[in-house]
Every structure is written in structure tokens, then in C-alpha cells.
RODO-2510 file (C-alpha; in nm, 4 decimals, decimal comma):
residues 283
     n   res          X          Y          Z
     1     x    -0,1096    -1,3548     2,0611
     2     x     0,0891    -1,3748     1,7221
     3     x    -0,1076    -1,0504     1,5935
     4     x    -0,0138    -0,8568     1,9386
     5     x     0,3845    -0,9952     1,8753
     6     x     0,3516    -0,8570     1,5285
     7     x     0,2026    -0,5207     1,6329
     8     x     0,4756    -0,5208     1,8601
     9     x     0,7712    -0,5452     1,6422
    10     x     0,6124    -0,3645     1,3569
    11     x     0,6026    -0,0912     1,6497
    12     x     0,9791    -0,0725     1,7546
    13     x     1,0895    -0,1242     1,3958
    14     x     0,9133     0,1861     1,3013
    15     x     1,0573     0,3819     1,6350
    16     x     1,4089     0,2475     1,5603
    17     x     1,3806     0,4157     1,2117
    18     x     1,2424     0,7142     1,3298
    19     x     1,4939     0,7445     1,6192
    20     x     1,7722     0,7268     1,3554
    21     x     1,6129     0,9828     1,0992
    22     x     1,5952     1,2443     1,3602
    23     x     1,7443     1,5802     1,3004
    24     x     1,7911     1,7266     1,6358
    25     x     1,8762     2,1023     1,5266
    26     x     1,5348     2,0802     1,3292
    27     x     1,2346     2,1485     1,6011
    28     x     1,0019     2,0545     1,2850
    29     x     0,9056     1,6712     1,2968
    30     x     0,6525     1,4742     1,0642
    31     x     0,5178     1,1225     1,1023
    32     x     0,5167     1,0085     0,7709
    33     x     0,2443     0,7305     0,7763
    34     x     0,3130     0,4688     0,4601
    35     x     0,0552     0,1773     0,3589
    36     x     0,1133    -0,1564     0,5075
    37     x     0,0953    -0,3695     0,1405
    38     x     0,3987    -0,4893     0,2763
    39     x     0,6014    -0,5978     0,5985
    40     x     0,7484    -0,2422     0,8418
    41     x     1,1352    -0,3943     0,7914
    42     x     1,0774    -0,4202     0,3795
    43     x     0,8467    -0,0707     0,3721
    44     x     1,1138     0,0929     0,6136
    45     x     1,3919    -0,0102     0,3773
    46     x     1,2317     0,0731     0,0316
    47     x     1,1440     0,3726     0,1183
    48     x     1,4528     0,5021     0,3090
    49     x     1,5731     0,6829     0,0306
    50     x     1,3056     0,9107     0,0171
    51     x     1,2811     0,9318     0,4195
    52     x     1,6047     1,0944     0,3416
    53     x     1,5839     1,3232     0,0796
    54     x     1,2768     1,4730     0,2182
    55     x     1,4943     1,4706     0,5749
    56     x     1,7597     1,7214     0,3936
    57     x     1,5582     1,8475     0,1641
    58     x     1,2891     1,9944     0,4357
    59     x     1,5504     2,0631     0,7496
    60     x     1,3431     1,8340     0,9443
    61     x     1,2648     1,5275     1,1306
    62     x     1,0962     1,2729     0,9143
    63     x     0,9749     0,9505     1,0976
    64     x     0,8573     0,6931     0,8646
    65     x     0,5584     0,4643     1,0445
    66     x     0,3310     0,2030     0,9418
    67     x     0,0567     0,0414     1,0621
    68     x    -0,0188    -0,3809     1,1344
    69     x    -0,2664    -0,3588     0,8556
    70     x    -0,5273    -0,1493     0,6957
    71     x    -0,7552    -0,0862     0,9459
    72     x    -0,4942     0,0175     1,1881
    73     x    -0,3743     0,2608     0,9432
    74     x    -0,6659     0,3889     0,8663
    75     x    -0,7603     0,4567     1,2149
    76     x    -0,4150     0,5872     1,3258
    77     x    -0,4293     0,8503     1,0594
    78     x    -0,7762     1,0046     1,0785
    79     x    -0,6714     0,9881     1,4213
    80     x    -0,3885     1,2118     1,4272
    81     x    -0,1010     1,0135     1,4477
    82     x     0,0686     1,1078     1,1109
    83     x     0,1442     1,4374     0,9348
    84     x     0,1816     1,2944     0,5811
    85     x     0,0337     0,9727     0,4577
    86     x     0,1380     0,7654     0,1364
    87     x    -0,2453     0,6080     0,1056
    88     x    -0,4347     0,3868    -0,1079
    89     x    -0,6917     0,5401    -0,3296
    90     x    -0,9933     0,4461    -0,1255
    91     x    -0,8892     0,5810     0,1979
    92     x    -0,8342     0,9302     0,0505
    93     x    -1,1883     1,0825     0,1383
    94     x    -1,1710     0,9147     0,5096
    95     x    -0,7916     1,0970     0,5238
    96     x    -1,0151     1,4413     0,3398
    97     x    -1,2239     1,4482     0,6320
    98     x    -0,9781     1,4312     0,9031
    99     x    -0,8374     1,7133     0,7473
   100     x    -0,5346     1,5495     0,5349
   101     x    -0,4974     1,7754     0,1592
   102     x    -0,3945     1,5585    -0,1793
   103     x    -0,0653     1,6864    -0,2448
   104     x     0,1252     1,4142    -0,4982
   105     x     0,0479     1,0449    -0,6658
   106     x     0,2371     0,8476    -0,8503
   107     x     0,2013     0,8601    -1,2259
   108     x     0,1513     0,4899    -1,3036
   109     x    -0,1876     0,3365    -1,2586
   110     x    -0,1937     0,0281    -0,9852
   111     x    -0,2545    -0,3257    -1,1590
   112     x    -0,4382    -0,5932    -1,0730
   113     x    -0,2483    -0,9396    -1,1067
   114     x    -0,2800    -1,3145    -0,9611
   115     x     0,0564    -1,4895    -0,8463
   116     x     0,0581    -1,8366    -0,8772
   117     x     0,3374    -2,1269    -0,8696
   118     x     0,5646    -2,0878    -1,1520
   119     x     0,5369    -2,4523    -1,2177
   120     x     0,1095    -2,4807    -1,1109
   121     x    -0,1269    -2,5877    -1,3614
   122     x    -0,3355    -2,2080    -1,3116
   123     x    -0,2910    -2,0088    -1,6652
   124     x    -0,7131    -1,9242    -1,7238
   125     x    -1,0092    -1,8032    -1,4922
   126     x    -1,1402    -2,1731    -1,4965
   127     x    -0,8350    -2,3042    -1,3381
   128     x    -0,9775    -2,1658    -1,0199
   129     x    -1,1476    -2,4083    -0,9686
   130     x    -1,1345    -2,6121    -0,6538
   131     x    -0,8020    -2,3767    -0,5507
   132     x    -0,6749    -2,1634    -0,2549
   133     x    -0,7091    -1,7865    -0,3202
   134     x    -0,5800    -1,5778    -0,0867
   135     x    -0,6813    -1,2532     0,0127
   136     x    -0,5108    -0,9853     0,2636
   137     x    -0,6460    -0,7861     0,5015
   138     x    -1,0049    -0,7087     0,4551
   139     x    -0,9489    -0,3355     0,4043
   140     x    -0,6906    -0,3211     0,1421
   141     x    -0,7633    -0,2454    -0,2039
   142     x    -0,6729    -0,5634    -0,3395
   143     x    -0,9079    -0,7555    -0,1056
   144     x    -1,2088    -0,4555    -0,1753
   145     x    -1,1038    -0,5061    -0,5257
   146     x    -1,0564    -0,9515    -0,5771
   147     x    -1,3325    -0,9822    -0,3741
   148     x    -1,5506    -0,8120    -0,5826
   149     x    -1,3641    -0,9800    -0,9209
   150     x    -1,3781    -1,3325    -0,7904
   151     x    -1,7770    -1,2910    -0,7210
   152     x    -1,8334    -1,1173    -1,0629
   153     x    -1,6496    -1,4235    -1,2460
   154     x    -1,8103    -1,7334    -1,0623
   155     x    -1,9502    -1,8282    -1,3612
   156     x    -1,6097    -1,8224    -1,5415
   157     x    -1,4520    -2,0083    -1,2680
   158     x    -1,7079    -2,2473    -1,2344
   159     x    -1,6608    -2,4536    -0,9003
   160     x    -1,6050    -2,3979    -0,5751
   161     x    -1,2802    -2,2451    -0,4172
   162     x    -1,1471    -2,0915    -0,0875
   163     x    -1,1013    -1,7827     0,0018
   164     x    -0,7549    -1,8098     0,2467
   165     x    -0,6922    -1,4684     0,4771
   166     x    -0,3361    -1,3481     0,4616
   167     x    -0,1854    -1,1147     0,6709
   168     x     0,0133    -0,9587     0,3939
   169     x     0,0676    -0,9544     0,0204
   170     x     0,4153    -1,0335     0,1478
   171     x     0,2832    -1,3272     0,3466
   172     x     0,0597    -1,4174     0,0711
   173     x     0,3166    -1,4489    -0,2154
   174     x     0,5294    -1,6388     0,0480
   175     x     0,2380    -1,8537     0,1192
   176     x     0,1945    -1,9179    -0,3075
   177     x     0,5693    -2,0029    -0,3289
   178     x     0,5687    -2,2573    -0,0779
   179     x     0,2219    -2,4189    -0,2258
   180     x     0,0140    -2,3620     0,0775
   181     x    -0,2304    -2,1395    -0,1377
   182     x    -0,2681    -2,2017    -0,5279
   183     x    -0,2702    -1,8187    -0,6031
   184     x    -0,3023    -1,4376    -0,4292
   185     x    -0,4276    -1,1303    -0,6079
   186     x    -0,2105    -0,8756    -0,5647
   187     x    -0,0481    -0,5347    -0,7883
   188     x     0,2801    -0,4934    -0,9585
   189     x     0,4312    -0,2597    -0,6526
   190     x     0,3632    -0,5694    -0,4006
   191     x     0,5085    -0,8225    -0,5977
   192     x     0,8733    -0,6153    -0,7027
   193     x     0,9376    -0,5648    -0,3565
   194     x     0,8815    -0,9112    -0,1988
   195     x     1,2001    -1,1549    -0,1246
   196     x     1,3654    -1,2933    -0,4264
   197     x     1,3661    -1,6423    -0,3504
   198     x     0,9546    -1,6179    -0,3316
   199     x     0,9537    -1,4335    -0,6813
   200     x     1,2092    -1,7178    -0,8338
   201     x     0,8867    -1,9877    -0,7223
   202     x     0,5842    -1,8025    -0,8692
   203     x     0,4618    -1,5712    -1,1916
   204     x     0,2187    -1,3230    -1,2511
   205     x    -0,1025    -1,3447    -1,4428
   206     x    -0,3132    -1,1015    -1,5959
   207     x    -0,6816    -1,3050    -1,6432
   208     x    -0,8902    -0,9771    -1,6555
   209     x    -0,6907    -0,6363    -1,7160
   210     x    -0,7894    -0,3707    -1,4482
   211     x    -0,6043    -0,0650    -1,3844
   212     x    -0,6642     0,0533    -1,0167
   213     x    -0,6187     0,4491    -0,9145
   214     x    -0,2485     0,4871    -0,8079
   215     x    -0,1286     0,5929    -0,4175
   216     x    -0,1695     0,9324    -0,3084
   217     x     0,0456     1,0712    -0,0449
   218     x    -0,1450     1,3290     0,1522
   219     x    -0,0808     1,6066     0,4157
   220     x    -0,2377     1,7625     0,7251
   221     x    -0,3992     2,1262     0,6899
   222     x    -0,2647     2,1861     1,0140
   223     x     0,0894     2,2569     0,8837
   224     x    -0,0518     2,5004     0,6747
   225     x    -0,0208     2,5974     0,2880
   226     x     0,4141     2,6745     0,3345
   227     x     0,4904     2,3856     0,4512
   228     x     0,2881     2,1410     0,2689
   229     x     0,3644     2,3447    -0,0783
   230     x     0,7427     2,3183     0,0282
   231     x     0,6790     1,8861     0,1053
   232     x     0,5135     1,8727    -0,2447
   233     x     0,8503     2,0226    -0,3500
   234     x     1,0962     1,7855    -0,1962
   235     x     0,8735     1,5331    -0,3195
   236     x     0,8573     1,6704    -0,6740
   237     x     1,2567     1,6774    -0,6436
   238     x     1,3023     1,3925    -0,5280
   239     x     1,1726     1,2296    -0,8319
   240     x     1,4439     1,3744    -1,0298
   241     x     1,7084     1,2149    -0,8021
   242     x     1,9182     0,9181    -0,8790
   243     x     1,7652     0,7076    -0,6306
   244     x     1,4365     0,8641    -0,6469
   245     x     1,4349     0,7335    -1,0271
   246     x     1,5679     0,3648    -0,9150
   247     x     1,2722     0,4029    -0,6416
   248     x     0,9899     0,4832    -0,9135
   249     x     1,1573     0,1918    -1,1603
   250     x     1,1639    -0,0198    -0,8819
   251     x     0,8076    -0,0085    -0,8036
   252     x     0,6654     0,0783    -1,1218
   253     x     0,4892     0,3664    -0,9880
   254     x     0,6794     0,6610    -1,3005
   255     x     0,7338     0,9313    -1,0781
   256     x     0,5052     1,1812    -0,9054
   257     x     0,1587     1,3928    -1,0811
   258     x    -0,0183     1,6630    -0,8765
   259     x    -0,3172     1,4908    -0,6770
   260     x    -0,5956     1,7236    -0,6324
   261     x    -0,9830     1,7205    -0,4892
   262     x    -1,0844     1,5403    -0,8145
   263     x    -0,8825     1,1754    -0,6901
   264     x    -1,0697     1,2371    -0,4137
   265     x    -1,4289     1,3065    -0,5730
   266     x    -1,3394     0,9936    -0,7609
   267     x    -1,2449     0,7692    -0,4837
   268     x    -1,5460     0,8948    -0,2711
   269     x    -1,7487     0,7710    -0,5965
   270     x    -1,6353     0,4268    -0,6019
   271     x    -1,4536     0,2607    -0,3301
   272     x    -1,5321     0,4651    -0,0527
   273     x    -1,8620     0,3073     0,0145
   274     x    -1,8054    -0,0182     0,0205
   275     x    -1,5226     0,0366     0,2879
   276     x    -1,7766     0,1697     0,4550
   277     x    -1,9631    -0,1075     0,4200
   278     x    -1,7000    -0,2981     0,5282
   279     x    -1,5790    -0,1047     0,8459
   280     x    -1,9585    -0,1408     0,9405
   281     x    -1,9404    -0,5055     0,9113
   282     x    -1,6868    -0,5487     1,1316
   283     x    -1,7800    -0,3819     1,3715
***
């Protein structure tokens, strides 16, 4: 019942925004799908100044959605519901084969970092011991990713410790703050944007440096080459902004690079599988 309630708001909050970003003099509209590594109200908000720009920039309607988690994403877009998608890494090939082209990514590699209690005793891999990790959904890249860390260093950590589902890195960082978990991996991007008062409670450790293939934000062949060349300029524009630099600082994500078939080669290489894995496991 709480998930449906979610889904629910996360629904309306999304149509509210859209509502108000429509241009009615433009007949052109895109869905702009964005990755859920954070609540709709916070993703809605940081990324309204880019909502905008592209908004003027593109003479059209541009409806910013998300999703209640990965999987939902994930399924929405392959199945049609967005135009352009912001995406992790290793969703790009499923996104290539529903037809979605790379267009942009952001020029900053992701991190991989645990967030623990600013005043916890956690400051080495062996401190893991007997704690409360928690993890998000099972098809984000930091789950794919910690999962796969935490079972490589078991040795390192060497006890037991629980793996604690959380609905969102949001949630998770909350949960870390409060001391109902002992730590969350997470990335940089996650961690700027959550509330304050949870960042004033907890700090960020690096135990095991890993740089993770940055978002790319992706659009549908079916606009065809004009349009998506003249998105990948309003993006590319956008950067140069004012408030498309405080975005980029604010995120740590440097601005936009061209994306191309060889992120998506890449990601097919690598994570792709195991999501597969994953999506088969599931089900």
C-alpha cells in the first residue's frame, strides 16, 4: 500500500510540473524521462532550470517525469513513454534497442562513496563488520555496483553484516542520519542534492576508489536527426548558462561531452548483463 501511495504522488508531482512547463503555442511536446536516484519533488526542482532553458530554447513543451524506481523507469522508457531520457550508464543499451540515440553525458565520472554517521565509529573496510548497509533499489547502479564491492571485500570486512533495502539514496542517507542503518553506498550527485539537515549528521568515505561511467541523456530516433541535433544544442547551451554552470557545480557532473555508440558498446560490455541477470531474477 505505501509503494502504490508513493507511485501515486510521484505521479501527480510529475503531471503538476509538466502541466506548468507547457507551452501551448508550441504543438511539439517531449517527455523528458530523468533517473529516480532521488525523490520526483527534489529531481523536479534540481532540474527545473534546465526544464526551462530547453523549454525556450527548443519552442516546445518539455515535461519532466520520473519513475518510482529503476525498474519502473526502465520499463516506462523502452516502453515509449519518454522522448528524452537522462539514464544511468547501464540502461543505455536497453534504451539503444528501443530505439533511444546517445546524444550528451556529463563530463565528470560518477563516484562511488559510503555515508556513514558523522560521529559513527566506521572510517576502514573492517568496520563493517556486524553493521547495517543499505542498498537502493535493486536496479540502480549503486546497488549493481555495492553489491558486487561488498561480496568482493568479505574478506576485508571480515564478519557478518546486513544488507538493509532502501527505497532511495534519499531515503537511505535519511535512514544513516537518523542511525537506523550504519552506512549506504551511494555517488557524489546523490549525496549534494539530499536535505541539509541529513548531510549536517553524516560524511562521506572513500574505502576503495571507483570511478563509475557518468549519465547519459538519450533521445528517440523517432524525432528524427533535426530535432535531436537541435536538443543536443540547447543542451550544449545550456551548459554555458548561469544556472546551467551552478547546476553542473552543484552536482559535480562538469558540464556536458558528446555521448556516442562507444558508451554504449561499453556499457553493453559490463553492466548490461548482470541487469539482465537481475531483471531475470525477479521475475
Amino acid at each position: 500500500m505505501k509503494q502504490f501511495v508513493v507511485c501515486i504522488l510521484a505521479f501527480f508531482l510529475c503531471a503538476a510540473a509538466g502541466r506548468a512547463d507547457q507551452n501551448d503555442s508550441s504543438p511539439i511536446k517531449y517527455n523528458f524521462g530523468i533517473a529516480p536516484f532521488s525523490s520526483a519533488p527534489k529531481l523536479i526542482k534540481t532540474h527545473r532550470p534546465l526544464v526551462d532553458h530547453l523549454i525556450a530554447e527548443l519552442n516546445a513543451q518539455v515535461i519532466p517525469y520520473t519513475s518510482i524506481d529503476h525498474e519502473r523507469f526502465l520499463q516506462e522508457g523502452i516502453n515509449g513513454r519518454f522522448h528524452i531520457v537522462t539514464t544511468p550508464a547501464h540502461f543505455a543499451p536497453f534504451f539503444a534497442d528501443a530505439g533511444f540515440t546517445p546524444i550528451v553525458k556529463y563530463k565528470n565520472a560518477l563516484d562511488f562513496i559510503f555515508i556513514v554517521h558523522k560521529d559513527g565509529a566506521i572510517s576502514k573496510i573492517g568496520d563493517l563488520k556486524g553493521k547495517r548497509v543499505g542498498l537502493t533499489d535493486y536496479l540502480s547502479l549503486y546497488y549493481v555496483v555495492g553489491l558486487r564491492w561488498i561480496d568482493d571485500h568479505k574478506d576485508k570486512i571480515g564478519g557478518d553484516y546486513t544488507i538493509v533495502r532502501e527505497p532511495s539514496h534519499a531515503a537511505a542517507i535519511a535512514s544513516v542520519a537518523a542511525k537506523k542503518i550504519d552506512a549506504t553506498i551511494t555517488g557524489t550527485p546523490p549525496y549534494l542534492i539530499a536535505e541539509a539537515e541529513f548531510r549536517a549528521q553524516t560524511k562521506s568515505l572513500i574505502f576503495d576508489p571507483i570511478e563509475l561511467p557518468s549519465l547519459i541523456t538519450m533521445a528517440h530516433s523517432s524525432l528524427g536527426a533535426e530535432a535531436i541535433e537541435d536538443i543536443r544544442r540547447a543542451l550544449y547551451s545550456f551548459a554555458k548558462t548561469d544556472k546551467g554552470k551552478a547546476f553542473f557545480k552543484s552536482l559535480n557532473y562538469g558540464g556536458y561531452v558528446k555521448a556516442n555508440e562507444k558508451d554504449i558498446r561499453l556499457a553493453r560490455e559490463t553492466y548490461a548483463p548482470f541487469v539482465e541477470e537481475l531483471l531475470k531474477a525477479k521475475r
